[in-house]
C-alpha positions as CSV (number, residue, x, y, z in Angstrom):
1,X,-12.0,-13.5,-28.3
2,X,-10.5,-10.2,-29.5
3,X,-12.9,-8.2,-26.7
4,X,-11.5,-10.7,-24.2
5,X,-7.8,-10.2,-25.0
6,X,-8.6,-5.7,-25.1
7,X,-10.3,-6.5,-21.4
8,X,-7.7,-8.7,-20.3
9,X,-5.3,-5.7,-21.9
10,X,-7.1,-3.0,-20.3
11,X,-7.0,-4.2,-17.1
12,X,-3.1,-5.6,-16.9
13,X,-2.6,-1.5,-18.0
14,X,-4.7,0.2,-15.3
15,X,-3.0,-2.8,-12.6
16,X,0.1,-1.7,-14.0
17,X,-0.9,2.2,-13.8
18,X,-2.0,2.0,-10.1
19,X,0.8,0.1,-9.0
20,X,3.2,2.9,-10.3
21,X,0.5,5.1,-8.5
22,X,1.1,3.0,-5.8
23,X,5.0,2.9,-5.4
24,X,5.4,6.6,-6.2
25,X,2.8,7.7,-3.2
26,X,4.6,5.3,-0.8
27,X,8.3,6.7,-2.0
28,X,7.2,10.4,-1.2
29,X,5.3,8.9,2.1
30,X,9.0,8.0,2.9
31,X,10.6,10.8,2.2
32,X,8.4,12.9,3.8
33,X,9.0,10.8,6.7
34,X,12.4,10.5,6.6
35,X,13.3,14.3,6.4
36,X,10.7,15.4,9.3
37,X,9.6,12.9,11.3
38,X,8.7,15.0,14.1
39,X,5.4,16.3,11.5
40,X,4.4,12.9,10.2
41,X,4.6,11.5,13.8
42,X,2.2,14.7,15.1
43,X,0.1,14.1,11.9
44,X,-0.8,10.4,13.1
45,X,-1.0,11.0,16.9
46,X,2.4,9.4,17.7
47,X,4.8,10.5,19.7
48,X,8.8,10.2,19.4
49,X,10.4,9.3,22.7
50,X,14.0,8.3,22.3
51,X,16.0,5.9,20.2
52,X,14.0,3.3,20.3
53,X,10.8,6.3,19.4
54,X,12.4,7.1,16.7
55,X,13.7,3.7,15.3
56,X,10.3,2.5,15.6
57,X,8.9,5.2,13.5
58,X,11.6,5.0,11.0
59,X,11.3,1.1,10.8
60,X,7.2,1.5,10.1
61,X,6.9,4.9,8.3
62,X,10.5,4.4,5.9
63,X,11.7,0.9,5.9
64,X,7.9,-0.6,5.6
65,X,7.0,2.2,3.0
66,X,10.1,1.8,0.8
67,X,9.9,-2.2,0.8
68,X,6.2,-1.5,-0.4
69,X,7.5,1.0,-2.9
70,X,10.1,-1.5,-4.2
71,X,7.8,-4.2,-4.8
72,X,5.1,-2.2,-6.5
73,X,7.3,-0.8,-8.8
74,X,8.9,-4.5,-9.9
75,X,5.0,-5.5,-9.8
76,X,4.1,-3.1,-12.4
77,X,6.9,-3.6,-14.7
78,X,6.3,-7.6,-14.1
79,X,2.9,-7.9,-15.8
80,X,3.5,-11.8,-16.4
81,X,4.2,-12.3,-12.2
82,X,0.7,-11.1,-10.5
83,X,1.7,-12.5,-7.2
84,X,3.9,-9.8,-7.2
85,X,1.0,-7.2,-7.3
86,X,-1.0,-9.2,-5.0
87,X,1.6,-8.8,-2.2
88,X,1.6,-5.6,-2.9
89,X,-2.0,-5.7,-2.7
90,X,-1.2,-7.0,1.1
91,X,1.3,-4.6,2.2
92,X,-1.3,-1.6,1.5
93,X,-4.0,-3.9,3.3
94,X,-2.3,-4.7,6.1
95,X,-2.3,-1.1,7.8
96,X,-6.4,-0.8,7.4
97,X,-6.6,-4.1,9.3
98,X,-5.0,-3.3,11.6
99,X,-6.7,-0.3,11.9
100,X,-9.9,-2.4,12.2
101,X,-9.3,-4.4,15.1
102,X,-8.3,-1.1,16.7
103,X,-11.2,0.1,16.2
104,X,-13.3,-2.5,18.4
105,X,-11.2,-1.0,21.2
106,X,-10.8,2.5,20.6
107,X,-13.0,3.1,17.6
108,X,-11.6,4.5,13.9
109,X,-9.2,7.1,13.2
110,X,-9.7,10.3,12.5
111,X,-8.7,13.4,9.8
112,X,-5.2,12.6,7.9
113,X,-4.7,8.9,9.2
114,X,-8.7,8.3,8.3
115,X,-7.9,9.9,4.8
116,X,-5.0,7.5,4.3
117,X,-6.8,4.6,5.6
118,X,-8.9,5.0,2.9
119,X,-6.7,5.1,0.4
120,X,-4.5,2.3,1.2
121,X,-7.6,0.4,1.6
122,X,-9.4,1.3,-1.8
123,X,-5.6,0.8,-3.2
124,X,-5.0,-2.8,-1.9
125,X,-8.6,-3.8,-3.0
126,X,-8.7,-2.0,-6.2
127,X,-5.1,-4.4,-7.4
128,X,-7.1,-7.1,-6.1
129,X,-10.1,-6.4,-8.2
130,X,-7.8,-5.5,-11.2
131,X,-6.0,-9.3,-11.2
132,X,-5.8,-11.3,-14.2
133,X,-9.0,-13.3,-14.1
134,X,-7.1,-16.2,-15.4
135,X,-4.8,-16.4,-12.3
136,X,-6.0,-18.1,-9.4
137,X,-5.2,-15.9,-5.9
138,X,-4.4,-18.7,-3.9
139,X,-2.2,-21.4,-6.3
140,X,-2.8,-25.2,-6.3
């Protein structure tokens, strides 16, 4: 029992550890965002046209990252709550689906928005992975 319960330990502390991981890269990713847009928009082969450009991009790349931010940090200091960590778990996923069914139309992306692909996508499963075994994903 006492190998269970350090497990069980062990794993709520590295969920906990990559969720702060988690929050704190998608707080810079809005910052970054938010004070030059113009970079972060060339970086991942957008272009800004206009208001509605531009209140797109801050709606996806600040309001999307600091709503993902917020609920990884409450996740990670909510140990007892996994559902909390599982949406997070979603919200990370969510951009390398999409970025999947793009690519049966215009294939994968490339460089930086490949490289971050990848880590939202080894993020999102890793939470997933690091659940509390007791807890079932989907609740009766």
């Amino acid at each position: 029992m006492a190998v269970s319960l350090s497990r069980a330990g062990l794993r709520a502390s590295l969920r906990a550890r990559l969720l702060w991981l988690c929050a704190t890269a998608s707080s810079l990713a809005a910052l970054i965002a938010l004070l030059d847009p113009d970079r972060v928009a060339r970086a991942t082969g957008e272009f800004l046209i206009g208001v509605n450009g531009y209140s797109q991009f801050y709606a996806s790349y600040v309001g999307v990252r600091v709503a993902t931010a917020a609920l990884a940090y409450l996740a990670a200091g909510r140990r007892d709550q996994p559902l909390l960590g599982d949406l997070t778990a979603m919200f990370l996923l969510a951009p390398p689906a999409g970025r999947l069914i793009a690519a049966f139309a215009i294939g994968l992306p490339t460089g930086f928005l490949f490289a971050v692909c990848a880590l939202e996508l080894l993020a999102g499963l890793a939470l997933l992975a690091l659940r509390p075994p007791s807890t079932p994903l989907i609740p009766p």
